[in-house]
N, C-alpha and C positions, 0 to 999 in steps of 0.2 A: 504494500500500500504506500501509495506516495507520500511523502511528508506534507501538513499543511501548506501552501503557499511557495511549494516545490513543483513544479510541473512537470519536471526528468526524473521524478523518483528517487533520486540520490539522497541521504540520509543527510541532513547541515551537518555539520562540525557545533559541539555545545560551546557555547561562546565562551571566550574567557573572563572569568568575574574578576575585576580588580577595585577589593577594598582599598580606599584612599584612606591613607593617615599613617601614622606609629603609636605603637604603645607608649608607658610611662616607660617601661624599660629601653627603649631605643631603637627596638625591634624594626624590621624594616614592616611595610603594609602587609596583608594579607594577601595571595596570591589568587585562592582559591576556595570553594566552600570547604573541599579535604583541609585545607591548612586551618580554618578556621576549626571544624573539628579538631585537629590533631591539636594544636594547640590550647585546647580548652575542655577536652573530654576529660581529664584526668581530673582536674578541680573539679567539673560540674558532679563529676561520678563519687570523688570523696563525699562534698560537701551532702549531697543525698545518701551516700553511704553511713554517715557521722548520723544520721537525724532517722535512719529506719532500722539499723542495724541487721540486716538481711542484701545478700549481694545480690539477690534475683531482685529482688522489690526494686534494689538502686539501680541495675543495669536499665530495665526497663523504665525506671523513670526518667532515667539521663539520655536514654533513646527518643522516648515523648519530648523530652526541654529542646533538644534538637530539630527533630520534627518541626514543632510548634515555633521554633523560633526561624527556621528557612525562608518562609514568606515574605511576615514583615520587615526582617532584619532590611535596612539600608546598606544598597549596596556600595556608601561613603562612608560609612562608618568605621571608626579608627577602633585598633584595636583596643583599648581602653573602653569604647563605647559598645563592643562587640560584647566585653566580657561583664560591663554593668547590665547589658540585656539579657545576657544569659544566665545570670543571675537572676532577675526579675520574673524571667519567665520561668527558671525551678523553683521560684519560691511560689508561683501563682500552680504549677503541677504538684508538688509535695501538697499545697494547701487541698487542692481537689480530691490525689492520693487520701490525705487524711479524713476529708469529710465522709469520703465515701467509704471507708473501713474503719475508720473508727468513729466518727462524727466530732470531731475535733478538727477545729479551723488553727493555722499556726499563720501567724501575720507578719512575725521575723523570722529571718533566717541568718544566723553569723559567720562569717567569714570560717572556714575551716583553710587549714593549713595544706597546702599542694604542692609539696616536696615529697621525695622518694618512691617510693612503689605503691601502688594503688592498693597492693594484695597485705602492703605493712598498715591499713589503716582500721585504727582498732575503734570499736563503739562499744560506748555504756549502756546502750537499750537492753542488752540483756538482763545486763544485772538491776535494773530503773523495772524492767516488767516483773522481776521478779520480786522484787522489794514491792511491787506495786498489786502483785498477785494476794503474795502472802497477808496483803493488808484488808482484804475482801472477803466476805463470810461467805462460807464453804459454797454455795450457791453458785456464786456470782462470781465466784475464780472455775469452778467447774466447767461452766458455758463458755468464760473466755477459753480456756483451757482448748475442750473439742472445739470450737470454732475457729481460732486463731492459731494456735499452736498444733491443733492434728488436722485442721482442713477439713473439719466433719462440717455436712449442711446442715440448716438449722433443723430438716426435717430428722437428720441421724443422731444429732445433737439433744433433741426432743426425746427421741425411742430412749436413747444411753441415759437419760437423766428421768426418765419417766413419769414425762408432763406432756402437754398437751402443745401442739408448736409453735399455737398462742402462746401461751406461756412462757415458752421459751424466746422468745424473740420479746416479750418484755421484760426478761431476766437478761436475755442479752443489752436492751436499750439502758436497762437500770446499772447494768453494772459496766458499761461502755462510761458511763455517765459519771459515778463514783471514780472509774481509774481515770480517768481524765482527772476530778479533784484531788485526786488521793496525788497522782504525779505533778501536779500545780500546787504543791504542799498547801492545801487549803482544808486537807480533812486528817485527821488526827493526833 
């Protein structure tokens, strides 16, 4: 099939993208959307790594900041302005990530540190869920429990705990809702 606007069928050549500007570092412009990845995957991927403490949850969300950020990025934009949008835009994807799995909106996001190997970056969510489990009556860490941590559906989650799946999804809302407080030190 011819390309649009092609009339000889010959494929165009994809044009070259040339970000205008430098970074604060001295860096020369951006060459290409690859460069702008390669140069920026590595922070975008910590900093969501540092705030979900799961490498699949981060990959795939540093995959969407990217995504999401293709379009409207300006194609003058300095790398300095490259790396404040792509920031803006993982903190508007984590924000979504959260509402939709835990209902928890997060409206900051701090700077995480983007030195060394992506695979040396360590998170505290493990040990923050679990301080935050233990602090929940037996109920209400259970349903996190199979939902969150074994991937069981509300409906399997219901049968194992032996309520109704009503029930169980306002045992899940109730207790989404306490670990949110309980991790905002505002309950006990």
């Amino acid at each position: 099939m011819p390309a649009q606007g092609d009339p000889g069928g010959e494929p165009r050549p994809r044009p070259e993208l040339h970000l205008v500007g430098a970074s604060d570092s001295g860096q020369a412009p951006y060459a290409s959307w690859e460069a702008v990845y390669e140069d920026n995957v590595t922070w975008v991927y910590r900093l969501l790594f540092a705030r979900l403490g799961s490498r699949a949850d981060a990959e795939d969300l540093t995959s969407e900041v990217f995504l999401a950020a293709l379009r409207p990025l300006r194609l003058t934009a300095s790398a300095a302005e490259v790396r404040a949008y792509l920031r803006a835009t993982a903190r508007t994807v984590l924000a979504a990530h959260w509402r939709a799995t835990m209902g928890r909106e997060i409206t900051t996001i701090d700077d995480v540190e983007a030195t060394g190997d992506p695979d040396d970056a360590v998170s505290t969510a493990p040990e923050r869920v679990a301080t935050v489990l233990e602090s929940l009556p037996p109920q209400y860490r259970r349903v996190l429990e199979l939902r969150f941590l074994e991937g069981r559906s509300i409906r399997e989650s219901a049968a194992d705990m032996g309520v109704s799946i009503a029930n169980a999804k306002v045992l899940q809302h109730r207790a989404l809702r306490l670990a949110a407080q309980i991790n905002e030190g505002g309950h006990r």
